[in-house]
N, CA and C atoms of all chains as a GROMACS GRO file, in nm:
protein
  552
    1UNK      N    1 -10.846  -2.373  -3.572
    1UNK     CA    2 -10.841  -2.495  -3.491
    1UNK      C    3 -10.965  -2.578  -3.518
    2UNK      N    4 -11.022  -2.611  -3.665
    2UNK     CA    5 -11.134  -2.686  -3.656
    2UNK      C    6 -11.131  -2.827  -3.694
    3UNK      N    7 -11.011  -2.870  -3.779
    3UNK     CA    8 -10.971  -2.986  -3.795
    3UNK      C    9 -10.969  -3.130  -3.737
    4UNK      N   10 -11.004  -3.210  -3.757
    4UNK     CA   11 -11.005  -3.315  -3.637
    4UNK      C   12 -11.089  -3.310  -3.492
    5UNK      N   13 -11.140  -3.423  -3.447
    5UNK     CA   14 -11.218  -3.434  -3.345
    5UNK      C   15 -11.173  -3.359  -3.233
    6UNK      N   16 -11.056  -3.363  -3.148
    6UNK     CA   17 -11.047  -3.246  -3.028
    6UNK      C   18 -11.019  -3.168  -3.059
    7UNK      N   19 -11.005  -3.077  -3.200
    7UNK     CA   20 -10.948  -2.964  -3.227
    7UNK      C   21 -11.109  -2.917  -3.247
    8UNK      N   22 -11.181  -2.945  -3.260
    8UNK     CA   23 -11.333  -2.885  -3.333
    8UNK      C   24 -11.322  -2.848  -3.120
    9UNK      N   25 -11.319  -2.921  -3.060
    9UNK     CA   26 -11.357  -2.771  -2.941
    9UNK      C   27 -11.270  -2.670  -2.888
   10UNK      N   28 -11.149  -2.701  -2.980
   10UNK     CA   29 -11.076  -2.588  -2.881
   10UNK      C   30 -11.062  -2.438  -2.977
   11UNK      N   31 -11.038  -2.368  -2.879
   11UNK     CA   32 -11.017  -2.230  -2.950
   11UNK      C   33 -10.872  -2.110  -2.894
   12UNK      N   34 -10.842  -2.100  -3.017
   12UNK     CA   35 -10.696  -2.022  -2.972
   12UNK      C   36 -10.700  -1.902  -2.940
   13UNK      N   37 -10.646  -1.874  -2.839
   13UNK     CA   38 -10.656  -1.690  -2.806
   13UNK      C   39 -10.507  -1.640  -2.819
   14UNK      N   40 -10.520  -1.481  -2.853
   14UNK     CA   41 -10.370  -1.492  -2.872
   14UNK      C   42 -10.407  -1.314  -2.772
   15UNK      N   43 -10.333  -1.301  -2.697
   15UNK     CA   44 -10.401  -1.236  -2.609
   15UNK      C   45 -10.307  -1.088  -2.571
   16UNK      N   46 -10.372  -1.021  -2.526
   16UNK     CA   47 -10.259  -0.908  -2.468
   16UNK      C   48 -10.300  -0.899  -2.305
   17UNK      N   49 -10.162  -0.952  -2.252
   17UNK     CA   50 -10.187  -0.944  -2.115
   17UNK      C   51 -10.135  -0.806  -2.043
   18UNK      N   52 -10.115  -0.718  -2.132
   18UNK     CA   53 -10.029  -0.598  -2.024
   18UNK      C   54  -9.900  -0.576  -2.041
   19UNK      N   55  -9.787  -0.712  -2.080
   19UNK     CA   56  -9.662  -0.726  -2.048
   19UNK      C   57  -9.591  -0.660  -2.195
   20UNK      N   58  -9.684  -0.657  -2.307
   20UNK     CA   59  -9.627  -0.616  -2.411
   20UNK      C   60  -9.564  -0.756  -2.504
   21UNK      N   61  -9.603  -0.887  -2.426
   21UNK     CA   62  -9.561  -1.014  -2.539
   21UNK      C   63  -9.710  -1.066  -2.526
   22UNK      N   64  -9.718  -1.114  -2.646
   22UNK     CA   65  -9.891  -1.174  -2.660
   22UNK      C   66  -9.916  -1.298  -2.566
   23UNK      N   67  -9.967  -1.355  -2.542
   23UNK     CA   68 -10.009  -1.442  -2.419
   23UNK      C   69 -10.111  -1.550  -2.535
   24UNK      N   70 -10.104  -1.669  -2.546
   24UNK     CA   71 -10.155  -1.771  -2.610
   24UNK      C   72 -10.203  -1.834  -2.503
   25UNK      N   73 -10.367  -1.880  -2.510
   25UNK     CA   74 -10.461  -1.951  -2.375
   25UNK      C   75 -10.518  -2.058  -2.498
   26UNK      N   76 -10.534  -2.165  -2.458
   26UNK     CA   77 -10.645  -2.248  -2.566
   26UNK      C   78 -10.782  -2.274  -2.468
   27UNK      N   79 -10.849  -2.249  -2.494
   27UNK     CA   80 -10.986  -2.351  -2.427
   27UNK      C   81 -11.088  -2.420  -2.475
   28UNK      N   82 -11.097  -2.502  -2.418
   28UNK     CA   83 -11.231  -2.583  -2.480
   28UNK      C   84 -11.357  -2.534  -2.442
   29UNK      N   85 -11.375  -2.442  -2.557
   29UNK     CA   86 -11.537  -2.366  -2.554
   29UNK      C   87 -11.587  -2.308  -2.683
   30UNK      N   88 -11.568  -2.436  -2.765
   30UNK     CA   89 -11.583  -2.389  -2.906
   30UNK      C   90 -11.742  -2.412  -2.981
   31UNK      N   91 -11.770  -2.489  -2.847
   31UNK     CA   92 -11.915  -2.531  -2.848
   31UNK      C   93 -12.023  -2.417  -2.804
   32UNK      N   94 -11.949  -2.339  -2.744
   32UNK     CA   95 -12.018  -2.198  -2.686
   32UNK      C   96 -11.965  -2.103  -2.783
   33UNK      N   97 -11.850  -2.071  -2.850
   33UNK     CA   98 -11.842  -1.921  -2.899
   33UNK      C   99 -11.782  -1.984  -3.023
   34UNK      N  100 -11.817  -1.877  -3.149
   34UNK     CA  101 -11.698  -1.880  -3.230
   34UNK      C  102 -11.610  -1.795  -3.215
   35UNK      N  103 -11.514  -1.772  -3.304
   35UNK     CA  104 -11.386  -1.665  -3.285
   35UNK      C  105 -11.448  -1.562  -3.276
   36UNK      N  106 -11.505  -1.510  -3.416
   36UNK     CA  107 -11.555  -1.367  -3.439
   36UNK      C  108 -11.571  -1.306  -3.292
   37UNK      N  109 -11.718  -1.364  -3.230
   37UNK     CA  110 -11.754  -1.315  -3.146
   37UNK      C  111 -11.641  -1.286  -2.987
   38UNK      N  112 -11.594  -1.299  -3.002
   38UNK     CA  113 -11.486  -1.282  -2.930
   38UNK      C  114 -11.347  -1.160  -2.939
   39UNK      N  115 -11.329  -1.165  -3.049
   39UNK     CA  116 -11.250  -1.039  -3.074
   39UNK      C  117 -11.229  -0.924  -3.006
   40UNK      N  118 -11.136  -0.866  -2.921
   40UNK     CA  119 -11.193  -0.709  -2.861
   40UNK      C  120 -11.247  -0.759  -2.736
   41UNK      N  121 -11.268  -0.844  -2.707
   41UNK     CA  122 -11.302  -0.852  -2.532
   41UNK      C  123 -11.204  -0.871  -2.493
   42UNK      N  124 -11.226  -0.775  -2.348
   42UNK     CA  125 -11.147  -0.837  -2.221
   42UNK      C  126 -11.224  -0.908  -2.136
   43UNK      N  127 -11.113  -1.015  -2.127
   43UNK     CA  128 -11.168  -1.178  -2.111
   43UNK      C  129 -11.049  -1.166  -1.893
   44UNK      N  130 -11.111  -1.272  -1.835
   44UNK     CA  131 -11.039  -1.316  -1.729
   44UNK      C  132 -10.973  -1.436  -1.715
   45UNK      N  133 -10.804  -1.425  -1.692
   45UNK     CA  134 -10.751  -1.555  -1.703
   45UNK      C  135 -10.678  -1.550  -1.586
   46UNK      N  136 -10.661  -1.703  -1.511
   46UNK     CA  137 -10.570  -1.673  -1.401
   46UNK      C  138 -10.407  -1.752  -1.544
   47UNK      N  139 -10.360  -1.689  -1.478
   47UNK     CA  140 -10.213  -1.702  -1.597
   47UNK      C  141 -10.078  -1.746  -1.497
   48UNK      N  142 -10.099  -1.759  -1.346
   48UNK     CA  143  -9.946  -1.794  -1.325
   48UNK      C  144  -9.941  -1.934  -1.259
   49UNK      N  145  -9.986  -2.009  -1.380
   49UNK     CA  146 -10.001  -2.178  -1.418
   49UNK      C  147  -9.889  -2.198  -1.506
   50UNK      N  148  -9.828  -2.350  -1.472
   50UNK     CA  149  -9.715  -2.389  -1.562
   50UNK      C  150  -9.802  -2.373  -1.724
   51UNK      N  151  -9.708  -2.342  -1.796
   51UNK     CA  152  -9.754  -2.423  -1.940
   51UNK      C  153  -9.793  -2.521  -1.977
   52UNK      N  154  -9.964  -2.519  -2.086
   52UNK     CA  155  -9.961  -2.673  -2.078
   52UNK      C  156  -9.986  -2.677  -2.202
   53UNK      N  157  -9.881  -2.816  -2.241
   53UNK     CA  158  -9.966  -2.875  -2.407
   53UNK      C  159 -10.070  -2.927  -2.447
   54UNK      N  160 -10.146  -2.810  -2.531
   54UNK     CA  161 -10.263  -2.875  -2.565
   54UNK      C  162 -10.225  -2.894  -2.709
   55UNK      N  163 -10.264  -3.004  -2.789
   55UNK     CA  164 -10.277  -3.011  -2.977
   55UNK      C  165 -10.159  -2.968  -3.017
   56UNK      N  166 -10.035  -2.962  -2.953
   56UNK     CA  167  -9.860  -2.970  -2.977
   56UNK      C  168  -9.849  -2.754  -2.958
   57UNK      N  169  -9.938  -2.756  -2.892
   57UNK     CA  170  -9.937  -2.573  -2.879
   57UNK      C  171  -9.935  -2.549  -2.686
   58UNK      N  172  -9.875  -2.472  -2.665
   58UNK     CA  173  -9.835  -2.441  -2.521
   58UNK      C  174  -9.940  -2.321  -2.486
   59UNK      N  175 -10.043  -2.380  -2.411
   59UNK     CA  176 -10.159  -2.284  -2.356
   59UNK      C  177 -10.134  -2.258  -2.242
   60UNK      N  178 -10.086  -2.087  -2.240
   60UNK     CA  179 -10.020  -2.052  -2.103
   60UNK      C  180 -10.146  -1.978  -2.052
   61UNK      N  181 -10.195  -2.062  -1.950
   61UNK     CA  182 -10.326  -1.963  -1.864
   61UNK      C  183 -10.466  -2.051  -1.888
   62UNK      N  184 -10.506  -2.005  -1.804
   62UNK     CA  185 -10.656  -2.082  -1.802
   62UNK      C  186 -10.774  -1.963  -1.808
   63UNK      N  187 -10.869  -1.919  -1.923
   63UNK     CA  188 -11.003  -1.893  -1.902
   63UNK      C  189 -11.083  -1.917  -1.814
   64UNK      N  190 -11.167  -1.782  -1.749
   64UNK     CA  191 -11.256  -1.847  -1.671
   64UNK      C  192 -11.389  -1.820  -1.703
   65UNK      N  193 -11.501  -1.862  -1.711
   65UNK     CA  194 -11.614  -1.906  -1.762
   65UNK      C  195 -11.693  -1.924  -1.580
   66UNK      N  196 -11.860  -1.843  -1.612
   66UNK     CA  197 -11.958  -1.870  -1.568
   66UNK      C  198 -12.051  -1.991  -1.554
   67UNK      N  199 -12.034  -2.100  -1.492
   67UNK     CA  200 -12.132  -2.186  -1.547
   67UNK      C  201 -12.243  -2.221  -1.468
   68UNK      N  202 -12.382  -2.224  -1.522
   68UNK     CA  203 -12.481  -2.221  -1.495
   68UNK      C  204 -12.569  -2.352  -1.544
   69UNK      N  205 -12.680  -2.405  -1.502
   69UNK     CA  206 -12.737  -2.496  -1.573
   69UNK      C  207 -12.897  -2.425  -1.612
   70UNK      N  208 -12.959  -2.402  -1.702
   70UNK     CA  209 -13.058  -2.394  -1.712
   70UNK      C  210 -13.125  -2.476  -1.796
   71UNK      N  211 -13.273  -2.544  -1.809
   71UNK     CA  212 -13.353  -2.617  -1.865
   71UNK      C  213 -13.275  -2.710  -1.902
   72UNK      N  214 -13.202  -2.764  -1.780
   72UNK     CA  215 -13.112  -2.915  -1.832
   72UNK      C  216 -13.000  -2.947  -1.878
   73UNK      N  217 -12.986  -2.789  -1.935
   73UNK     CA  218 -12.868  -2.795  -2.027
   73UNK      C  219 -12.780  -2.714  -1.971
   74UNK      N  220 -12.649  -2.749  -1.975
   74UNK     CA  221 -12.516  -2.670  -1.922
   74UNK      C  222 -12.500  -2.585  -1.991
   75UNK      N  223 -12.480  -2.419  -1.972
   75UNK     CA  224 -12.441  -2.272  -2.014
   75UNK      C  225 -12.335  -2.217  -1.936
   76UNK      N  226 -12.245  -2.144  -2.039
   76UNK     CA  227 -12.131  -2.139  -2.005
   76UNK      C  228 -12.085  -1.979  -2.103
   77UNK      N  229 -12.060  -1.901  -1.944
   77UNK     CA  230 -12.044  -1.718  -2.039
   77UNK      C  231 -11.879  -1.716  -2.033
   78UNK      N  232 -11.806  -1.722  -2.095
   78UNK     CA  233 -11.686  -1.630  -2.048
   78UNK      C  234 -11.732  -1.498  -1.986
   79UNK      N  235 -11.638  -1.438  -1.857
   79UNK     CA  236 -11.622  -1.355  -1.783
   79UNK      C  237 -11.538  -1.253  -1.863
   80UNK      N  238 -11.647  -1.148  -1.953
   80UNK     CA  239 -11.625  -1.022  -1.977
   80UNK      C  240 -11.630  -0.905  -1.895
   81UNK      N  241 -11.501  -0.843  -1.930
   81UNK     CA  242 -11.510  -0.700  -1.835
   81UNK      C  243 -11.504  -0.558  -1.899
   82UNK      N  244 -11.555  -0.490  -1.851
   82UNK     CA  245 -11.594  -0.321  -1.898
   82UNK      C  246 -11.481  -0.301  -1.979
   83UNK      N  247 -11.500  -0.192  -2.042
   83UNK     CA  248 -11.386  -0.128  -2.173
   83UNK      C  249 -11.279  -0.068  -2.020
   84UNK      N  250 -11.319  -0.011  -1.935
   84UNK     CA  251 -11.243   0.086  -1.861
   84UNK      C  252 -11.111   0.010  -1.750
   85UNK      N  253 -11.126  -0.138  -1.772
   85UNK     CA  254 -11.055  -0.204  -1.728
   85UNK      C  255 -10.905  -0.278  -1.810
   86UNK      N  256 -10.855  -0.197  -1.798
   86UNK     CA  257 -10.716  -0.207  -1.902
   86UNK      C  258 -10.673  -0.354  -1.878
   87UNK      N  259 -10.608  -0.417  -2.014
   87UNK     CA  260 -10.537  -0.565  -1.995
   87UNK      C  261 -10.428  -0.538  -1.921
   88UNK      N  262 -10.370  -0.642  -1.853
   88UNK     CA  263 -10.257  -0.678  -1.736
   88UNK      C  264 -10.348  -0.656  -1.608
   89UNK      N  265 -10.479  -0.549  -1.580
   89UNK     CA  266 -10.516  -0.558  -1.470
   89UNK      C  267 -10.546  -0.698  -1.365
   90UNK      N  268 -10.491  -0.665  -1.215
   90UNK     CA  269 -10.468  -0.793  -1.146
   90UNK      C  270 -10.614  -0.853  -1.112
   91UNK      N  271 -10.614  -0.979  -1.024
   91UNK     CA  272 -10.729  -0.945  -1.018
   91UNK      C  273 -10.667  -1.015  -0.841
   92UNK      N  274 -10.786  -0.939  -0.740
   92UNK     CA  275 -10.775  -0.940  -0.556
   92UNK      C  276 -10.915  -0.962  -0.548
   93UNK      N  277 -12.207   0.088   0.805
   93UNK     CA  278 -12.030   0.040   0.838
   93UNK      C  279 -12.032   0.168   0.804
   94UNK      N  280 -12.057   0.279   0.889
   94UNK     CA  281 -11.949   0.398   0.855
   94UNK      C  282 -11.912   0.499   0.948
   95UNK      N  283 -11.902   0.425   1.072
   95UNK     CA  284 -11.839   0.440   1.218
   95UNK      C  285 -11.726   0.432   1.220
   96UNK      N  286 -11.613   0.504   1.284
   96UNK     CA  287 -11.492   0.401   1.302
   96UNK      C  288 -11.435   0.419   1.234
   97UNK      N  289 -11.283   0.430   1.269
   97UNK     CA  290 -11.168   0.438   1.130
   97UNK      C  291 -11.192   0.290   1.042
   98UNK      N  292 -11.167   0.202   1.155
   98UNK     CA  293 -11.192   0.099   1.025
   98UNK      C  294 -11.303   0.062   0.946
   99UNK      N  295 -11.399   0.061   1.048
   99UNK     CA  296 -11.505   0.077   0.959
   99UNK      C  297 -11.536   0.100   0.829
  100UNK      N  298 -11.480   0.230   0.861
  100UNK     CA  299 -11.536   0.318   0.766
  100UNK      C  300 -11.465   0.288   0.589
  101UNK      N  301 -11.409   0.189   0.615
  101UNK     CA  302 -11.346   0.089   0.508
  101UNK      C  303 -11.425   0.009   0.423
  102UNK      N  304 -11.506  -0.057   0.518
  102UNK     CA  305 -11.565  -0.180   0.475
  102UNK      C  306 -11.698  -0.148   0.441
  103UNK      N  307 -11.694  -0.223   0.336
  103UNK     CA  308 -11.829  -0.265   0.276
  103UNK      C  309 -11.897  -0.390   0.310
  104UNK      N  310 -12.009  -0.397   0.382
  104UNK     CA  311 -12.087  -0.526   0.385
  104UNK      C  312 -12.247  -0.527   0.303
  105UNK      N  313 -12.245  -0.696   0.233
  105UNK     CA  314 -12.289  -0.710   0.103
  105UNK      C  315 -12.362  -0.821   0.153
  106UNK      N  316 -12.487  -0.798   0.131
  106UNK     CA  317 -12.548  -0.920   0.177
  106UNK      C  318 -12.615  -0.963   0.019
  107UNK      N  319 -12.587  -1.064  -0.001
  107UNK     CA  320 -12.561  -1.150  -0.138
  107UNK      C  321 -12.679  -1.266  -0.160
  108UNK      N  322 -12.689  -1.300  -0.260
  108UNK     CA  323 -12.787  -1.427  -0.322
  108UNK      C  324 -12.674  -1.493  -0.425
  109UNK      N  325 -12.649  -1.607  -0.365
  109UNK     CA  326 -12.571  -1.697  -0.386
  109UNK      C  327 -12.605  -1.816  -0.452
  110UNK      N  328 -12.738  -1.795  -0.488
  110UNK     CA  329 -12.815  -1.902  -0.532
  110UNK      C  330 -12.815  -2.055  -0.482
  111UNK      N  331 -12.779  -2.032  -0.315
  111UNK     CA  332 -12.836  -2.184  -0.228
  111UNK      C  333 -12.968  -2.182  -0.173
  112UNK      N  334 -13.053  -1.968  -0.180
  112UNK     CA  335 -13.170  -1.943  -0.077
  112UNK      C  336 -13.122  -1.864   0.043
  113UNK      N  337 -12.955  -1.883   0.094
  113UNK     CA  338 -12.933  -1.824   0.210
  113UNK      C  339 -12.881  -1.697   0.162
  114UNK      N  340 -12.906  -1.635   0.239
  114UNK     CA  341 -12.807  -1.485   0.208
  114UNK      C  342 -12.674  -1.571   0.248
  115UNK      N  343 -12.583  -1.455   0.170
  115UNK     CA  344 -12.429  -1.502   0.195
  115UNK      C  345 -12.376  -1.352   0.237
  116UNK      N  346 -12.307  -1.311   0.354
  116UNK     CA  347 -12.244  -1.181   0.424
  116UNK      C  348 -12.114  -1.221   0.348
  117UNK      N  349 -12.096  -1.053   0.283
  117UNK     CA  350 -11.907  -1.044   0.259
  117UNK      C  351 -11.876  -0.902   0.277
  118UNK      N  352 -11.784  -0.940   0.390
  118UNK     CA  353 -11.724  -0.814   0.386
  118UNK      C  354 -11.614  -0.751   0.351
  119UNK      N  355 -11.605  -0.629   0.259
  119UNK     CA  356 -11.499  -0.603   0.127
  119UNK      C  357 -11.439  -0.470   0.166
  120UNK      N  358 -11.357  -0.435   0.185
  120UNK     CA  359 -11.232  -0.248   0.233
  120UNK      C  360 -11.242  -0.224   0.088
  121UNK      N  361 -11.356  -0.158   0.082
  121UNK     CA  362 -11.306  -0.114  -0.094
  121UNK      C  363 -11.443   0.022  -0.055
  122UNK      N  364 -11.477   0.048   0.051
  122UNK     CA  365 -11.554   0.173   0.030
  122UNK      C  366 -11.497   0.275   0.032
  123UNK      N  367 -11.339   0.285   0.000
  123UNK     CA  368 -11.266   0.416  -0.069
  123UNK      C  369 -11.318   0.418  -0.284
  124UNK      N  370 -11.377   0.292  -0.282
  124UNK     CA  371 -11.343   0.290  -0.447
  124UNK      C  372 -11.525   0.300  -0.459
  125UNK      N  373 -11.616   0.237  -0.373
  125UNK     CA  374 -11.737   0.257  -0.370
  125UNK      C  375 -11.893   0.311  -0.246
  126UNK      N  376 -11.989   0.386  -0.340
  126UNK     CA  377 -12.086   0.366  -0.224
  126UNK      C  378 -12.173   0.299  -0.216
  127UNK      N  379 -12.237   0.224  -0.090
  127UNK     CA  380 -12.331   0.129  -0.138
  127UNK      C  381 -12.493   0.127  -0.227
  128UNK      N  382 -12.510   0.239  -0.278
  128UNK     CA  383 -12.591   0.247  -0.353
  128UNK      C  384 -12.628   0.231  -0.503
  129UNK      N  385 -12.448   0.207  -0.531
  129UNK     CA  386 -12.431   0.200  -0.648
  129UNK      C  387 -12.402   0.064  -0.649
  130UNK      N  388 -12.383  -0.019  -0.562
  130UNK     CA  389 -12.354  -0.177  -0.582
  130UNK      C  390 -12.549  -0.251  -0.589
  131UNK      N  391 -12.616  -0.211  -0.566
  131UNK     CA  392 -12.775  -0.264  -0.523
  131UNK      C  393 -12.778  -0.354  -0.645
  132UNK      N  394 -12.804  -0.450  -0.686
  132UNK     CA  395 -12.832  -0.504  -0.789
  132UNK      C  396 -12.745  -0.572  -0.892
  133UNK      N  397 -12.620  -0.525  -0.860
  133UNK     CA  398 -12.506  -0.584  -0.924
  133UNK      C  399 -12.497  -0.746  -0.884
  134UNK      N  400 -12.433  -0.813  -0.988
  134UNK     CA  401 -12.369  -0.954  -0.993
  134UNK      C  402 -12.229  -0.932  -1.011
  135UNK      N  403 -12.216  -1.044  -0.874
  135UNK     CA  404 -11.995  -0.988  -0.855
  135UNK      C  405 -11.956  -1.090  -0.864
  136UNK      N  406 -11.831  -1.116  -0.868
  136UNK     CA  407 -11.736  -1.278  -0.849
  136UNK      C  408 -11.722  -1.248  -0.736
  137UNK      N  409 -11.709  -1.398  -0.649
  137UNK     CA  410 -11.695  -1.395  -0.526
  137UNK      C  411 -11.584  -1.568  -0.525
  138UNK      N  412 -11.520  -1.554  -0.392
  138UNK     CA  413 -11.440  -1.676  -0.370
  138UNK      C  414 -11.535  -1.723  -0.265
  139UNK      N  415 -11.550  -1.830  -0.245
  139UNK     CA  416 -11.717  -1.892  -0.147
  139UNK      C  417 -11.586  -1.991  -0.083
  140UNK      N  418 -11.582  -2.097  -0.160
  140UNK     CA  419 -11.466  -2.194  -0.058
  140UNK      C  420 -11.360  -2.130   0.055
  141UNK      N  421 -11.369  -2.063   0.129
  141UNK     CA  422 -11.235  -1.983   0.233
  141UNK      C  423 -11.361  -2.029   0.372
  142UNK      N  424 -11.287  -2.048   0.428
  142UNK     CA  425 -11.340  -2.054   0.568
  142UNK      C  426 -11.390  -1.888   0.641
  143UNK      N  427 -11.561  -1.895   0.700
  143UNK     CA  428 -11.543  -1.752   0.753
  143UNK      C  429 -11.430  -1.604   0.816
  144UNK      N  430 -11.420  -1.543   0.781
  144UNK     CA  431 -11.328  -1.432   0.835
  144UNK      C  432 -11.422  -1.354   0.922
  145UNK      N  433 -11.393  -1.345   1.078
  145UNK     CA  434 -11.416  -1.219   1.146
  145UNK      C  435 -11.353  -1.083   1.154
  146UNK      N  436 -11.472  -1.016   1.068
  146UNK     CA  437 -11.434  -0.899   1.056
  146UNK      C  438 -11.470  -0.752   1.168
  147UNK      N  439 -11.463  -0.662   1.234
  147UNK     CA  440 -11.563  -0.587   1.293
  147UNK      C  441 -11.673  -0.687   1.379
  148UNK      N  442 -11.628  -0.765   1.382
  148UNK     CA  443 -11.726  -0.888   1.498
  148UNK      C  444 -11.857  -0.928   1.361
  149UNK      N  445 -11.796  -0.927   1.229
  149UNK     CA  446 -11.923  -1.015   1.172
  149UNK      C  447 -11.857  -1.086   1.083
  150UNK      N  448 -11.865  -1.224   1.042
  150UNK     CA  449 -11.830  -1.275   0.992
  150UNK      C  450 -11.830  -1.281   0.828
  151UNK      N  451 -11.728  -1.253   0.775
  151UNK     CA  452 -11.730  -1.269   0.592
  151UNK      C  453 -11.689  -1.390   0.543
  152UNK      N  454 -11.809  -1.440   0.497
  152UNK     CA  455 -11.872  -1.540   0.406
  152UNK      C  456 -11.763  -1.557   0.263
  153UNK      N  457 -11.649  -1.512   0.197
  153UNK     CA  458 -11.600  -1.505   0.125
  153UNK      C  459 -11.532  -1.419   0.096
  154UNK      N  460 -11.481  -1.362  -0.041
  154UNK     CA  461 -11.460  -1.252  -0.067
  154UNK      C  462 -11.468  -1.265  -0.224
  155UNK      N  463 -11.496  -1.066  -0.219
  155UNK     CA  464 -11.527  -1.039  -0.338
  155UNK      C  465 -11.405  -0.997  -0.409
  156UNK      N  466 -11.419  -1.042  -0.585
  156UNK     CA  467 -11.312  -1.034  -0.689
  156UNK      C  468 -11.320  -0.868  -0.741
  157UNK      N  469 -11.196  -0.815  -0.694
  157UNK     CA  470 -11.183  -0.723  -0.782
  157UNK      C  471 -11.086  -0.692  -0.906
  158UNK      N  472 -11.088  -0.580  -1.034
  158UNK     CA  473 -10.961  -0.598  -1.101
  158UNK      C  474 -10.883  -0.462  -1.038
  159UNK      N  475 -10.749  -0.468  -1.040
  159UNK     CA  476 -10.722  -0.357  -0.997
  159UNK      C  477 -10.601  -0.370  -1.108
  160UNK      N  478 -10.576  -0.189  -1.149
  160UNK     CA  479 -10.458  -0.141  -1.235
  160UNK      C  480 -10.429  -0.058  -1.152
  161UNK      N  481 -10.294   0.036  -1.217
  161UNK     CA  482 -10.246   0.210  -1.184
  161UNK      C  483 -10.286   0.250  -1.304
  162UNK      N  484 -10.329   0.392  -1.279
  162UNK     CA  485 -10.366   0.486  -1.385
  162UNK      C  486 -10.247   0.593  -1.318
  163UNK      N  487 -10.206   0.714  -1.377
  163UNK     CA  488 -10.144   0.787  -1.318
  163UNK      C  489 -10.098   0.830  -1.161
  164UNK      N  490 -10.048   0.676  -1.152
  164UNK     CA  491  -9.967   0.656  -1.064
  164UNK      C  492 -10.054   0.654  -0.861
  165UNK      N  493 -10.241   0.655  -0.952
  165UNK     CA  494 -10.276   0.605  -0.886
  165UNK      C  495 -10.360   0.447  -0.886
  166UNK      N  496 -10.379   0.409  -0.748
  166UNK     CA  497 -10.444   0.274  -0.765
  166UNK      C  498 -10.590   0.270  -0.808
  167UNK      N  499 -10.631   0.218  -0.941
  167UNK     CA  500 -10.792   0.220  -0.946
  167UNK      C  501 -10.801   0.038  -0.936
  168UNK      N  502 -10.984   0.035  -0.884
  168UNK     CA  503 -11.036  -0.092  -0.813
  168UNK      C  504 -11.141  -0.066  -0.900
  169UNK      N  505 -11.182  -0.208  -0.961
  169UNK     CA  506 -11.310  -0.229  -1.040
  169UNK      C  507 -11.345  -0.339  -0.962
  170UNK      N  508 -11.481  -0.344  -0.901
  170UNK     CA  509 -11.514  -0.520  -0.874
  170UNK      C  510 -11.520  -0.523  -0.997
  171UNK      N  511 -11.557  -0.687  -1.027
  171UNK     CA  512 -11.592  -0.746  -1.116
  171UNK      C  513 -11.750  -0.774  -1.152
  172UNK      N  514 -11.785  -0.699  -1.241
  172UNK     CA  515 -11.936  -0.723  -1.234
  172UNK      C  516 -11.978  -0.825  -1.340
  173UNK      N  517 -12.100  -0.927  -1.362
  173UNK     CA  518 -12.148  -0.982  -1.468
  173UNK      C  519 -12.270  -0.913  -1.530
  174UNK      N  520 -12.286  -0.983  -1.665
  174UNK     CA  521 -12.421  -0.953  -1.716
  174UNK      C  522 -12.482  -1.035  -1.637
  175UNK      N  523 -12.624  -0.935  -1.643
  175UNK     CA  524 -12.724  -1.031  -1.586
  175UNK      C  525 -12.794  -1.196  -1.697
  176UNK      N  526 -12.747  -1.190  -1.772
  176UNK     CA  527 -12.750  -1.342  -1.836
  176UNK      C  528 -12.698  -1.449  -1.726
  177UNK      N  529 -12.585  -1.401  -1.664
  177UNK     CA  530 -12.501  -1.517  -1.522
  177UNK      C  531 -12.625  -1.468  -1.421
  178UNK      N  532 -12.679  -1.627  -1.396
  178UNK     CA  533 -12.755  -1.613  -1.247
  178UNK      C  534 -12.672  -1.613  -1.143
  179UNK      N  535 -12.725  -1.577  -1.055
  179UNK     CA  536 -12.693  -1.611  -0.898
  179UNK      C  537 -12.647  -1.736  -0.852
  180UNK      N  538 -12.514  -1.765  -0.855
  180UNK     CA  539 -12.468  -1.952  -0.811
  180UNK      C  540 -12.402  -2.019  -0.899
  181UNK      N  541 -12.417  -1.907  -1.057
  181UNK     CA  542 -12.325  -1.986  -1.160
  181UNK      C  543 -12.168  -2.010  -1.081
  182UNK      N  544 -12.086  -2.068  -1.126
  182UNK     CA  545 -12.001  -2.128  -1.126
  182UNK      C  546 -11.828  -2.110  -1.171
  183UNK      N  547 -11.738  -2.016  -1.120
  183UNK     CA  548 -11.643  -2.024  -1.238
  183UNK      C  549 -11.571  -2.146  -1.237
  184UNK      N  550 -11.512  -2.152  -1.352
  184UNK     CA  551 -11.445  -2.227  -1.407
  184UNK      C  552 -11.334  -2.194  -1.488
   0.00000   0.00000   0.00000
């Protein structure tokens, strides 16, 4: 997804939510992570949001991200969770 | 809190929320924890809910947990951060 001006921030996830069909999220946080680094995490999404088109691709679910400001500047963690927390887990 | 049938449920968490005030939440998850092992942790919390009286003290929010089944029992993870996320970050 680096092509063209709004595609340079978004980033495609192709995800395993539990259900056994992959789960596709896009977010704009390409300014914070590349792919690599991302791989193999379990990430937190709330997911029972309509579908939305982003860049002619249907990003089902929204990422959620830490955000903090320090020395002026906006920082922003995705919300990683322990290995021992299996995907599909809910979240209460 | 470990009087009392119900009581003996709840966990109360007195928090840094990063406004300066302590923030009280009180969480029924002291079947999954004891409070000695939470001291120092960073949790997700929902802050926007109007106070809940609980046991005659009021909870300030509530805390995010993930929950799965493992063999057909229920396991509860709060949600913890790295300490890189301060106190007051933000999800998004």
């Amino acid at each position: 997804m680096r092509s063209g001006k709004e595609e340079q921030k978004l980033l495609k996830f192709t995800l395993d939510d539990g259900t056994g069909v992959d789960r596709v999220i896009l977010s704009e946080i390409h300014m914070y992570y590349e792919p690599e680094e991302l791989v193999g995490k379990t990430l937190l999404a709330i997911t029972n949001l309509p579908p939305r088109p982003m860049m002619g691709i249907e990003s089902c679910g929204m990422l959620i991200s830490a955000v903090h400001h320090e020395e002026g500047e906006e920082r922003l963690h995705l919300i990683m969770l322990d290995n021992h927390i299996p995907a599909g887990a809910k979240m209460y």
